[in-house]
Structure formats: C-alpha cells, structure tokens
N, C-alpha and C positions, 0 to 999 in steps of 0.2 A: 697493674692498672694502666699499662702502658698501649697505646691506644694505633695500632698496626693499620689493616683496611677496614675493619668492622667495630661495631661499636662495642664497650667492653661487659664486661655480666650485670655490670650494676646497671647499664644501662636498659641493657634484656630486661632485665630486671623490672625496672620502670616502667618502663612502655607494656611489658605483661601486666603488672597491675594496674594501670590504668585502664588498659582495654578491658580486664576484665570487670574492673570497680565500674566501668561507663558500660556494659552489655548488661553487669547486674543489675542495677540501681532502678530501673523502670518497673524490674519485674518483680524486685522488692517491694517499691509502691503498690504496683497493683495487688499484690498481698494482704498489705496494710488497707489498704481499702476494702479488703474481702472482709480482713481479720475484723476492723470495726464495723463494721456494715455503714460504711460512708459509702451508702449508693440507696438510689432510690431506680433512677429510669438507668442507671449503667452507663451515661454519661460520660459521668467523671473517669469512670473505669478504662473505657475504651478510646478517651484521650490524653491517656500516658502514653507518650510515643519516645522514642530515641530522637534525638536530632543532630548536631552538628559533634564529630570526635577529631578532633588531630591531635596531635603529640610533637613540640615542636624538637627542635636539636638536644640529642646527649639525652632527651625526656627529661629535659626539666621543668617544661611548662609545657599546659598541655589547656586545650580549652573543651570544655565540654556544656549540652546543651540537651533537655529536655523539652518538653511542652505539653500540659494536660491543662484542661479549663480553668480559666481565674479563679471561677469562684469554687476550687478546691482547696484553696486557703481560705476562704471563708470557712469553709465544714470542717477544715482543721482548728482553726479558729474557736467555731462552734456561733459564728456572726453570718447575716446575710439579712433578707429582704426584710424582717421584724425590726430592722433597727434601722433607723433613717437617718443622711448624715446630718451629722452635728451633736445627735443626741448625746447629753451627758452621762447616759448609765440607767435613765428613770423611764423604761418602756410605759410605765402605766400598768401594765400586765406583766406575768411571771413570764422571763424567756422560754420558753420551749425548747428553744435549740440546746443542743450541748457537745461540747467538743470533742472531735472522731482525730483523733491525733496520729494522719495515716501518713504526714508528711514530714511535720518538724521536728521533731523527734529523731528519727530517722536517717534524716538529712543531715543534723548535726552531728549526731555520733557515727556517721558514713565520711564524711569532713572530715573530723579530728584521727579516725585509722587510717584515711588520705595520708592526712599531717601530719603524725607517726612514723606511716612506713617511709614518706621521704625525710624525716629527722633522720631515722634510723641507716637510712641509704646512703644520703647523702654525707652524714655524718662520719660512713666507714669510709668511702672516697675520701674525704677530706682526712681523717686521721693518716691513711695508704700514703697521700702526697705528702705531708707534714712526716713523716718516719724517711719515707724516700728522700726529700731534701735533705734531712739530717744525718741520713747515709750516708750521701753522697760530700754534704761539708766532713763527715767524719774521716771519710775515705781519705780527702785531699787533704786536711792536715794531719792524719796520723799514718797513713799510709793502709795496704790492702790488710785484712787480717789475715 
C-alpha cells in the first residue's frame, strides 16, 4: 500500500468505478424510462444528459452531475399539472396520474453500491495501514523475525 510515483490499486480501483458508475447511470435512466413508459413527446428521454465528472486526490471524493427536465420527478413522483400548489390531497377528481418510478428508485440503490464499494475499499486500505503500523511497533520492540 505503499505509495511510490503512481497511485496505488485501491486507488485504480476507485477512480474505475466511479468513471464507470458516472458513464452508466444516464443510460440506466433512459432505460427506466423506456421500461415505464415515462414518455409521452420523448422529452424527458432525450434530456438525460451526462454533466460535470471529476474525481478528486487518492479518489476519494469525486463530484458527479446530471441533468434531465424538472419535471421528471414529477412523473417519478406520479404529480404534476392536476394538482395546484398548496392542495391538501382533495383534487375533487380521481388523480389520473400514477407513478413511473424511472428515477428514485434507482438512484438510491445506485448510491448505497456507491457506498458499499467505498466501505469495502476503503475499509481494506485502512485495515493494510493498521497491520503495517503494528508491524512495524512489533519489529522495533521484538526485533526482525
């Protein structure tokens, strides 16, 4: 784990699954949107776009950034123009609308194998250095084996 001119495998590591979690993630949406049929005029569809990717030092933070019409969370939702704000729930009339769950869904169990893979990454780095320190105290008070 010891870290010479180049970065070390956990970091490869990283930076590969982020690049690829931020290349996939758009085109899983537009999936999700086929799969529900959350499209009327093809809108929504064709404004899932990729937007801003960096990965900062060692890849541990990294910022990623999308963009498809607002009111695609409305139709995930399954809300929009029938309901006016403020109302408490009482349309007067049965909703029509219903919810195309092409995003949240999604989105969050895409997150939490995010959150995962860097438990589990990071977690091995951090174990590597906690054994190596204790190496290295064992060394100097007991000597080499």
């Amino acid at each position: 784990m010891t870290r010479d001119n180049g970065p070390t495998r956990s970091e490869t590591a990283r930076e590969k699954y982020l690049t690829a979690f931020y290349s996939t993630m758009a085109r899983i949406w537009k999936d999700r949107v086929m799969l529900t049929r959350a499209f009327d005029t093809g809108a929504l569809y064709t404004s899932i776009q990729n937007g801003v990717f960096s990965v900062g030092p060692q890849a541990l933070s990294t910022e990623m950034q999308w963009s498809f019409l607002r009111y695609g969370v409305f139709v995930d939702a399954g809300t929009g123009r029938n309901t006016w704000r403020g109302n408490g729930g009482d349309l007067g009339r049965d909703n029509t609308r219903r919810r195309k769950r092409w995003f949240s869904r999604k989105h969050f169990s895409s997150y939490m194998n995010l959150k995962e893979f860097y438990e589990e990454n990071i977690g091995r780095d951090a174990t590597q250095i906690i054994s190596n320190a204790l190496t290295k105290d064992l060394i100097l008070e007991f000597g080499s084996p």
